[in-house]
C-alpha positions as CSV (number, residue, x, y, z in Angstrom):
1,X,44.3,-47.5,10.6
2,X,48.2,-47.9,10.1
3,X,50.2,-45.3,8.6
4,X,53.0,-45.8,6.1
5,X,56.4,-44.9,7.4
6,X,59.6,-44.3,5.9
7,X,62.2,-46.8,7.1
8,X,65.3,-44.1,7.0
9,X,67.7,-42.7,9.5
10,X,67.6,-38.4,9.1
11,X,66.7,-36.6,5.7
12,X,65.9,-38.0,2.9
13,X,68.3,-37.8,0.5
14,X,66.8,-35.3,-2.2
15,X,68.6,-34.2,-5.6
16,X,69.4,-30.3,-5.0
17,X,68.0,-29.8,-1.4
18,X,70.7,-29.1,1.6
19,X,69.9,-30.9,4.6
20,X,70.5,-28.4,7.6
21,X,73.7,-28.9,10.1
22,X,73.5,-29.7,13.6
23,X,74.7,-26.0,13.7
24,X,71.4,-24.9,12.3
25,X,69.2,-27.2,13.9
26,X,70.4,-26.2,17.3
27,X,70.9,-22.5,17.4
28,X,67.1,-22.5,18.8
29,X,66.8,-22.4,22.7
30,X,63.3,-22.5,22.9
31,X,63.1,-19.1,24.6
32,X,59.4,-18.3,23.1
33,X,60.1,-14.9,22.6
34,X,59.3,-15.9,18.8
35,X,55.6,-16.8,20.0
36,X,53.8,-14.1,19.8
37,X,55.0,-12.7,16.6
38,X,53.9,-16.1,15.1
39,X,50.6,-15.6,13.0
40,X,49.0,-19.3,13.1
41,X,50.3,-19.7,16.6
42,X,48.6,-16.8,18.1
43,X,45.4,-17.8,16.2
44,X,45.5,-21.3,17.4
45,X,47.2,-21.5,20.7
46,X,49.2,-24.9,19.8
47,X,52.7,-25.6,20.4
48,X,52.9,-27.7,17.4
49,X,51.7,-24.0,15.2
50,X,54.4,-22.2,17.0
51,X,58.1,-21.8,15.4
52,X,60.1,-23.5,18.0
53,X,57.4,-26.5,17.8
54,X,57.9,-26.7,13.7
55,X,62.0,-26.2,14.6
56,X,61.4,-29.5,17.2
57,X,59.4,-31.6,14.4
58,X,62.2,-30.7,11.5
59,X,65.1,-31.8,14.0
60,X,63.5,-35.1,15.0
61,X,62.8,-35.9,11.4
62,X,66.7,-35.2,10.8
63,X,67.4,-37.2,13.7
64,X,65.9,-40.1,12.7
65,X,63.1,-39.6,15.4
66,X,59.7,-39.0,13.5
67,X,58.6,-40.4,10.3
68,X,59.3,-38.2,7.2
69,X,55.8,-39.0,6.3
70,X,54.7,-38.1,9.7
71,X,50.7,-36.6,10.0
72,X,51.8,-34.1,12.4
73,X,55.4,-33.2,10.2
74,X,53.9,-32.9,6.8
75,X,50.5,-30.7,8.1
76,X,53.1,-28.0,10.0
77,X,54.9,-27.8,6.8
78,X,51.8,-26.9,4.8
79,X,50.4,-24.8,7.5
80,X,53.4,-22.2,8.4
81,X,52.9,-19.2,5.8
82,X,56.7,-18.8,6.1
83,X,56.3,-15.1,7.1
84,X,59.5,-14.7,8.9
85,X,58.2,-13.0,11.8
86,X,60.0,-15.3,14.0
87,X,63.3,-15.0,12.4
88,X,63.2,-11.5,12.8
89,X,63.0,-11.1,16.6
90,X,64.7,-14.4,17.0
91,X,67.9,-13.1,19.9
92,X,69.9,-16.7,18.7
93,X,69.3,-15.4,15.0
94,X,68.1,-18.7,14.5
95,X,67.7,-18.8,10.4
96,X,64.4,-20.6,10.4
97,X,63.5,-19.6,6.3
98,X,66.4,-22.2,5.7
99,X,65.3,-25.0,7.5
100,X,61.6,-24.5,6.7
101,X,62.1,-24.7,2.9
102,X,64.6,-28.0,4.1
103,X,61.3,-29.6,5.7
104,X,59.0,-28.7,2.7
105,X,61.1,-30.6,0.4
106,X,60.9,-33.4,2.6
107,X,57.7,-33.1,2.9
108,X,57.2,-32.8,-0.8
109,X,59.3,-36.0,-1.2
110,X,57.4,-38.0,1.4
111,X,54.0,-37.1,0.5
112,X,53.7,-36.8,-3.4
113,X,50.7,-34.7,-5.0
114,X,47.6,-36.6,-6.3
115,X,47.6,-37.0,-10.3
116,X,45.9,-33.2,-10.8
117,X,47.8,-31.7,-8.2
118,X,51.0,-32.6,-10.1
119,X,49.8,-32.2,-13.3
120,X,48.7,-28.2,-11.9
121,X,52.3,-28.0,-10.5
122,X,53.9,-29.1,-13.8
123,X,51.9,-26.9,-15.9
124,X,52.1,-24.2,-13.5
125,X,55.8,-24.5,-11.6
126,X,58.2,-26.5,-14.8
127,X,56.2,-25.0,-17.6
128,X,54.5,-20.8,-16.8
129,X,56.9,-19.9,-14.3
130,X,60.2,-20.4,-16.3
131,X,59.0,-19.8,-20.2
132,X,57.4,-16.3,-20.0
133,X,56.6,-16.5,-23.4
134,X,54.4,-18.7,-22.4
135,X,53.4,-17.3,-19.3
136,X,52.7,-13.9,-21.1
137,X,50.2,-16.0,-23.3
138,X,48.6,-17.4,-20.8
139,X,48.2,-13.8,-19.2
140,X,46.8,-12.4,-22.4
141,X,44.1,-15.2,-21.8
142,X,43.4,-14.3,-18.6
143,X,43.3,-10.5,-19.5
144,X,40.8,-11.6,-22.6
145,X,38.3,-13.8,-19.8
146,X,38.3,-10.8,-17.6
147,X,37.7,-7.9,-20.7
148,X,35.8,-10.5,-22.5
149,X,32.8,-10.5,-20.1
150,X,33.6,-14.3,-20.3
151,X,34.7,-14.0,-16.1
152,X,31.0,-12.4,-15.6
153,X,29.1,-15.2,-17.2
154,X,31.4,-18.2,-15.1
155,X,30.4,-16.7,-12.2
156,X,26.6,-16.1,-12.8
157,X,26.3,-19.7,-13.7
158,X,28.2,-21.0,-11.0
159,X,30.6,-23.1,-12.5
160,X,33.3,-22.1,-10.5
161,X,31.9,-22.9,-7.3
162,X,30.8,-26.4,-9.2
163,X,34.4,-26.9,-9.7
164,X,35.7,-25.6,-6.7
165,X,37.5,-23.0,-7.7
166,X,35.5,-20.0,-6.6
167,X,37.7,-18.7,-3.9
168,X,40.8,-19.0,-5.9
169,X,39.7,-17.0,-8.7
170,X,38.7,-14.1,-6.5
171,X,42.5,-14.0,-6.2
172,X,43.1,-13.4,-9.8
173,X,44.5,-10.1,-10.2
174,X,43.3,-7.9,-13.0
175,X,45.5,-8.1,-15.7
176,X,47.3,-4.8,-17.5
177,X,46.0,-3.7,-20.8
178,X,49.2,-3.3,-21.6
179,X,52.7,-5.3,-20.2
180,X,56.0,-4.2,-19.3
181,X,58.1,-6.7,-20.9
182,X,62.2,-6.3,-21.0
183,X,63.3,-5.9,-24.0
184,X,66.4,-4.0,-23.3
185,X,64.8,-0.3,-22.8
186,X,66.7,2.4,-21.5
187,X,65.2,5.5,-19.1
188,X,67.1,9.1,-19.0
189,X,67.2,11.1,-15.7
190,X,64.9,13.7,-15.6
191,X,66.5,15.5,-12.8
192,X,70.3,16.6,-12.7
193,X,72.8,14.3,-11.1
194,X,76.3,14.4,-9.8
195,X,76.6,10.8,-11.1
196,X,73.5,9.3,-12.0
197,X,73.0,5.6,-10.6
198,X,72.4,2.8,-13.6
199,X,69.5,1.0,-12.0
200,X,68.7,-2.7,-13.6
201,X,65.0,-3.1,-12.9
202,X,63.7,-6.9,-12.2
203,X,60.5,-6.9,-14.5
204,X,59.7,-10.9,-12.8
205,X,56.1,-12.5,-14.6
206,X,53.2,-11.4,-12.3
207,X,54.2,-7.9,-11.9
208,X,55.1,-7.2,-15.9
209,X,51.6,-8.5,-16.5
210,X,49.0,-7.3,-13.7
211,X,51.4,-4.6,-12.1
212,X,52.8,-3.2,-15.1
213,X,51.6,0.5,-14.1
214,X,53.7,-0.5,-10.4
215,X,56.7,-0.8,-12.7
216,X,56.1,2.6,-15.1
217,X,55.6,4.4,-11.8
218,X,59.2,3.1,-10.6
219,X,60.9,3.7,-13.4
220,X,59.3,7.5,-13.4
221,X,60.4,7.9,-9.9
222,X,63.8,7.0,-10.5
223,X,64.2,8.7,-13.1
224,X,63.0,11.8,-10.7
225,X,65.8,10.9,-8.6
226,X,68.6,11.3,-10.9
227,X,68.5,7.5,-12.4
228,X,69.2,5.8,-15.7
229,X,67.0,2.7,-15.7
230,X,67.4,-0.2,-17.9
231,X,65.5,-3.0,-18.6
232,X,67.7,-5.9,-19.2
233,X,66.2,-8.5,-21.6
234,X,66.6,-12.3,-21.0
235,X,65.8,-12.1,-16.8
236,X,63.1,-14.5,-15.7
237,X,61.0,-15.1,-12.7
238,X,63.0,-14.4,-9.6
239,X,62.6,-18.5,-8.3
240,X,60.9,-17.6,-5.1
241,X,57.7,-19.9,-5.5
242,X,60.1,-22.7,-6.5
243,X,62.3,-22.3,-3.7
244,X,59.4,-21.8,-0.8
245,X,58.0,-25.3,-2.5
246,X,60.8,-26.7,-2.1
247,X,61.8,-27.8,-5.9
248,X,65.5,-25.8,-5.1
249,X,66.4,-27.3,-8.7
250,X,64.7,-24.7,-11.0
251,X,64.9,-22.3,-8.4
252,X,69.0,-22.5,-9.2
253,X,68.4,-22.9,-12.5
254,X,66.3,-19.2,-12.3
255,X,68.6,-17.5,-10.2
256,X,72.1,-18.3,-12.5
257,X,69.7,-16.9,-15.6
258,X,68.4,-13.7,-13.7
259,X,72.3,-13.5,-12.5
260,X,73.7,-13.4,-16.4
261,X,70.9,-11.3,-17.9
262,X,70.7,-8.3,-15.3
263,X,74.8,-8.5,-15.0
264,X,74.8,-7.9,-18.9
265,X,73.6,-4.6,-18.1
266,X,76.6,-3.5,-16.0
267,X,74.1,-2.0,-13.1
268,X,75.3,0.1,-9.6
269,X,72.2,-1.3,-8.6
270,X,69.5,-4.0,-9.3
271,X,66.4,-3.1,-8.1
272,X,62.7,-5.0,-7.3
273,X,59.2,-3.8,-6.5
274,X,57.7,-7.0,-5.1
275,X,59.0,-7.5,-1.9
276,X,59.1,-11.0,-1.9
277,X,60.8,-10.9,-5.0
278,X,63.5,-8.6,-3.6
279,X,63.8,-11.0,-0.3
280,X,64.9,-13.8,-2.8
281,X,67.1,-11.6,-4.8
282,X,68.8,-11.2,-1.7
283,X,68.8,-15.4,-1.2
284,X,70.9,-15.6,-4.1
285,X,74.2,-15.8,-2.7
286,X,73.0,-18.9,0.3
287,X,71.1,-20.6,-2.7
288,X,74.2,-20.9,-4.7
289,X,76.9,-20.9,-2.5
290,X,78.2,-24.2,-3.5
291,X,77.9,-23.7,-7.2
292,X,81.7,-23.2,-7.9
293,X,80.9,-21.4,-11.1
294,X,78.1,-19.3,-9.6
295,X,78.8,-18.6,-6.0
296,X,81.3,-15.4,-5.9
297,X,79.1,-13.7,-8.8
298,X,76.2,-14.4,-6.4
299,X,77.4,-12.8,-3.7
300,X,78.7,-9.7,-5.6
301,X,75.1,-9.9,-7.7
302,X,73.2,-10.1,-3.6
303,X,75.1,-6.8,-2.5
304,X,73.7,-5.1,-5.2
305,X,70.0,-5.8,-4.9
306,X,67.5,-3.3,-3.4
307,X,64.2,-3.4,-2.7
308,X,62.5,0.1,-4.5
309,X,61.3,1.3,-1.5
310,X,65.2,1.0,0.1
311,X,66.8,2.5,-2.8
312,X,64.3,5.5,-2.7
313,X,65.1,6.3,0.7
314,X,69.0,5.6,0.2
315,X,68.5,8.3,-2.7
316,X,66.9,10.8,-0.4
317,X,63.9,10.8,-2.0
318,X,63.4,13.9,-3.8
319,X,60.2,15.6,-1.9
320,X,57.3,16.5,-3.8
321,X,56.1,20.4,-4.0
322,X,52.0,20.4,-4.2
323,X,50.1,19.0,-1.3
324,X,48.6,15.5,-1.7
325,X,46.1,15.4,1.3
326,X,45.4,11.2,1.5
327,X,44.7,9.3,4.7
328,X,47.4,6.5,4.5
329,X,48.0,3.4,6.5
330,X,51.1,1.3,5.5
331,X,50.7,-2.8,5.6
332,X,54.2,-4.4,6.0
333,X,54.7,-7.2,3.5
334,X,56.6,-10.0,5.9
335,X,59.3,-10.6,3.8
336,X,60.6,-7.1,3.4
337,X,60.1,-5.9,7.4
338,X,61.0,-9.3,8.8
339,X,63.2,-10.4,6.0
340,X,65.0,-8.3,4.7
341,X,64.9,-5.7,8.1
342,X,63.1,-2.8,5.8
343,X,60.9,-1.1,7.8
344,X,61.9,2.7,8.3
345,X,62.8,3.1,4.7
346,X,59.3,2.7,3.4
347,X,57.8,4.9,6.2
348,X,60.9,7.5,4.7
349,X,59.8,7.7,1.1
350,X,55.6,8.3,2.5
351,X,57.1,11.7,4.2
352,X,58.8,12.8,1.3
353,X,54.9,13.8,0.5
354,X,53.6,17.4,1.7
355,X,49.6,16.4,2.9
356,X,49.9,13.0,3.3
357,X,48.9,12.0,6.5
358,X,50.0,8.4,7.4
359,X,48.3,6.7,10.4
360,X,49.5,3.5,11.6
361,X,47.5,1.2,11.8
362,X,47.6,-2.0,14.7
363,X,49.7,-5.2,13.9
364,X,51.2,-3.7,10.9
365,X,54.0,-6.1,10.3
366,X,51.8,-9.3,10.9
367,X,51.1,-11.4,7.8
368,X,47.9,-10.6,5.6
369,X,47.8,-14.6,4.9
370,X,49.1,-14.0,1.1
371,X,52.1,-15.9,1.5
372,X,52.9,-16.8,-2.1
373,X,50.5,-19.9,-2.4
374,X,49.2,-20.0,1.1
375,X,46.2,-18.3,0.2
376,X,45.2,-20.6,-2.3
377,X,46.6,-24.4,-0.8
378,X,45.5,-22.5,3.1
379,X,42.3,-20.7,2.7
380,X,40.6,-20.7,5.9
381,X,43.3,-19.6,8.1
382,X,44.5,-17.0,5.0
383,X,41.1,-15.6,5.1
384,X,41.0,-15.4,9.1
385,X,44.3,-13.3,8.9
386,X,43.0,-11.0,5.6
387,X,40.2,-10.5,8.0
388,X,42.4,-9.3,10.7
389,X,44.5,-7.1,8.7
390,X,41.9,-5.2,7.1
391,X,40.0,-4.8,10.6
392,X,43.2,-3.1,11.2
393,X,43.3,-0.7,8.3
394,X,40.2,0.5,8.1
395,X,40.0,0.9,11.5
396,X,42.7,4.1,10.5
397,X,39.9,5.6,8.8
398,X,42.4,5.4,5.7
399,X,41.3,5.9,2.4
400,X,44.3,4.5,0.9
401,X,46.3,1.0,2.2
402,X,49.8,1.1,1.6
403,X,52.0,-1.6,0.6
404,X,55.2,-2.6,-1.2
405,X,54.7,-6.1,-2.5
406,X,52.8,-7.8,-5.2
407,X,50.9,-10.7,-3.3
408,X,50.2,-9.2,-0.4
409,X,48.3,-6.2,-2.7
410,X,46.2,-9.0,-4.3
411,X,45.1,-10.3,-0.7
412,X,44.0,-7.0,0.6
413,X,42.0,-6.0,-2.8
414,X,40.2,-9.4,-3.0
415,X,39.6,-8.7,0.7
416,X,38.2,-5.2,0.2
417,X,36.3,-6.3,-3.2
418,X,34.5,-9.1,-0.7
419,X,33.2,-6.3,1.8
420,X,32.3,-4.2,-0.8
421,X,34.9,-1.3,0.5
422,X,35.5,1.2,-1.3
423,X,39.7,2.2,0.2
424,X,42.1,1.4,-2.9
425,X,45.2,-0.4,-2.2
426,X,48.3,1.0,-3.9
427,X,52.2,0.3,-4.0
428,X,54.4,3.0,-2.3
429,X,56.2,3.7,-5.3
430,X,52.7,4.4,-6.6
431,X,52.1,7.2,-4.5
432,X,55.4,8.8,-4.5
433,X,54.9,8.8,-8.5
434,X,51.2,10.4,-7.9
435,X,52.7,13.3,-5.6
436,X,54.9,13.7,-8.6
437,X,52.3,14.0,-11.2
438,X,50.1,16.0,-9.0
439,X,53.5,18.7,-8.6
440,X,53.7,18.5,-12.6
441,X,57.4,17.0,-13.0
442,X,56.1,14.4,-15.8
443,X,55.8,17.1,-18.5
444,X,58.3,15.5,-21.0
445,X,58.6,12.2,-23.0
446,X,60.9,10.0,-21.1
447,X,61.5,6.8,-22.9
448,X,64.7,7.2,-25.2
449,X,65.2,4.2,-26.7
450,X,63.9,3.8,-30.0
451,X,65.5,0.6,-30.8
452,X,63.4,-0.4,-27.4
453,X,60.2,1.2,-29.2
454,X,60.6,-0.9,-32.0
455,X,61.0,-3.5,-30.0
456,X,57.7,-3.1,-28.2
457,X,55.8,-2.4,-31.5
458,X,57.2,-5.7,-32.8
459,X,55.7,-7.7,-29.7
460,X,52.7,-5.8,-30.2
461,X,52.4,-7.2,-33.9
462,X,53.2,-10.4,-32.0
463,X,50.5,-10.4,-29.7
464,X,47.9,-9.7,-32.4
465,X,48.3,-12.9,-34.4
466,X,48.1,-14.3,-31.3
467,X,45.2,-13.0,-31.0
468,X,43.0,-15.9,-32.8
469,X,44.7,-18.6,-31.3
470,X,44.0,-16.7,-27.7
471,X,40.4,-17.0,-28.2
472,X,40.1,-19.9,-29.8
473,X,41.7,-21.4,-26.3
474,X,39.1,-19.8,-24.4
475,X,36.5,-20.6,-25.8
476,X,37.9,-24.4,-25.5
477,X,38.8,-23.9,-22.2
478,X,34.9,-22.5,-21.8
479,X,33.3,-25.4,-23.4
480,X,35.4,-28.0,-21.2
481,X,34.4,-26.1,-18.0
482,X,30.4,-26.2,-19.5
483,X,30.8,-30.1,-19.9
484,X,32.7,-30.8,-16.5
485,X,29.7,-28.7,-14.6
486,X,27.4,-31.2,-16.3
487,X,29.2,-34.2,-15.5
């Protein structure tokens, strides 16, 4: 059989993606100290799987060496989760999360999506992911098929293995009763303060929707650390999905709107709970550096971002009083120990708890196989890795697992849910905010904006005459799955 190649010298020349300098490409000197902190290439044992094998394929296709379209090329760039291990221990500080996202949109390019696969990516990537009014619908449908019973009866009849989709739907996270949606609220200290920090919280679209009691228990630990928080309206999703895709476009496009709306708010600090999230944040500044409008208010907007965990532990935190006697093991999401260096800082907030016993558990920092999409476009080697990681935490004996970002907490509760465990996965912030409620500092009403309450009440009213319209789509949605399983 002959495969199609590209007849081109180097990149190909995409609309919005940088093509890495000689600079870049050759700061690697295929040491292999980056080898065995490499999750597929300690699994698999091939060069090709390691990072300075995906570095050599992503120089030759710059060079002109190897076909864009490449078999080899375009299967590395699917299968590296893109967990930054290697960056992180890299001595050349080789800055392989730049030129991996360079290779993906090359691969992208050279090996366009089947008709569905686009169509998925569209709905999902151009359409969810940037209007969350419509991505807060969609949400209330998925929180209606979950409440609904509907999710029980797909999955007794088997539909969802019929259309393949069983093991991605494992990965849906339970949705909130209730989102957090910014609407300009406004949180008081509840402890005294020299000079309170103004803290602009990132409410991003997953989290506001199926982590909305992650963000109430950030804001109550702020405030518990001499905080105003604010909740600016107008932010969007942080971009990270589009820019680990490779579509740097919209990801631009997200990051100049999160810039204006949580810089309306005049914040000392702006703050994130989803560790991958707070990693991108931080990418603001390289994603925009040649936007001559953009670029300086990126880099003054980067140097404010913190990860919740980080700004906790800057603070001090506050300690609790009253014991909170839980078996702990922390899991280290990749990009907030490998990308963004936070590892003490977590560990920090955890002590801040009288009784809590944290136990480390083996291979902490290595990737749970979450990796944004990975799980879902990567399952078997996702799955191997899940396995591995939660060999490791309940090997503690813990009865809680630890963790600080969104994806990673959906990996490890699917994982758990499959082995029929009964540990509970919890954000950090989470149990800082229980040791708090267990010492009784959450006694008084802390939101003070009324004009915010109305707010809230008004989407509420919203949501109801929504209502019809969200059940009337799945029951569609229902009847088109019925006749698809009997085609």
């Amino acid at each position: 059989m002959t495969i199609k190649t590209f007849d081109f010298q180097g990149f190909l020349d995409l609309a919005g993606v940088e093509k890495p300098g000689d600079d870049l490409l050759n700061t690697c000197v295929r040491c292999g100290l980056c080898l065995e902190s490499c999750p597929t290439y300690t699994r698999l044992g091939r060069e090709p799987s390691s990072p300075r094998g995906r570095i050599a394929l992503i120089r030759g296709v710059a060079e002109g060496r190897i076909a864009v379209d490449a078999p080899g090329f375009l299967h590395q760039m699917d299968e590296c989760l893109g967990c930054l291990a290697c960056q992180a221990v890299c001595p050349s500080g080789v800055q392989y999360g730049h030129l991996l996202e360079a290779g993906r949109a090359q691969a992208k390019a050279a090996k366009p999506a089947g008709p569905l696969r686009r169509l998925i990516e569209r709905a999902v990537f151009r359409l969810l992911f940037v209007n969350l009014t419509l991505f807060w619908l969609f949400a209330r449908s998925m929180w209606l098929y979950q409440k609904s019973g509907l999710q029980f009866v797909v999955r007794q009849l088997g539909l969802l293995k019929l259309l393949g989709l069983a093991g991605s739907e494992k990965l849906l996270p339970v949705v909130n009763n209730q989102f957090l949606l910014a609407g300009g609220q406004q949180y008081t200290p509840t402890s005294a303060s020299a000079r309170p920090k103004r803290v602009a919280l990132l409410t991003g679209c997953v989290q506001s929707v199926a982590f909305a009691h992650v963000h109430e228990a950030t804001i109550n630990t702020l405030q518990a650390n001499g905080c105003q928080v604010v909740l600016p309206p107008g932010q969007q999703c942080c971009g990270a999905l589009h820019a680990h895709g490779g579509d740097f476009e919209q990801a631009r496009v997200l990051a100049r709107q999160n810039i204006e709306a949580l810089e309306a708010a005049n914040p000392d600090v702006v703050v994130v709970n989803a560790a991958g999230c707070s990693h991108h944040l931080k990418e603001y500044a390289h994603l925009l550096k040649d936007d001559p409008v953009y670029a300086e208010r990126a880099e003054k907007f980067v140097a404010k971002a913190r990860d919740i965990t980080e700004l906790l532990a800057e603070l001090g935190p506050a300690p609790a009083t009253a014991p909170l006697p839980w078996r702990v093991t922390y899991q280290e999401p990749c990009h907030l120990a490998h990308g963004q260096k936070v590892t003490g800082q977590p560990r920090q907030v955890l002590a801040a708890i009288p009784g809590l016993e944290l136990v480390e558990m083996a291979e902490s920092a290595m990737c749970c196989g979450s990796a944004g999409t990975y799980n879902i476009m990567q399952p078997e080697m996702a799955t191997r890795l899940q396995t591995d990681k939660l060999d490791n935490a309940l090997a503690t004996g813990a009865t809680v697992i630890a963790s600080a970002n969104t994806g990673c907490m959906i990996q490890l509760e699917a994982g758990l849910k499959e082995r029929g465990q009964p540990a509970k996965v919890m954000h950090i912030v989470e149990i800082l905010d229980a040791a708090y409620r267990n010492d009784g500092r959450y006694r008084t009403s802390q939101i003070i904006d009324v004009a915010a309450i109305r707010a809230q009440t008004a989407a509420r009213r919203k949501r109801v005459a929504l209502g019809a319209a969200v059940v009337a789509l799945a029951g569609l949605t229902l009847r088109l799955l019925l006749r698809k399983g009997r085609k």
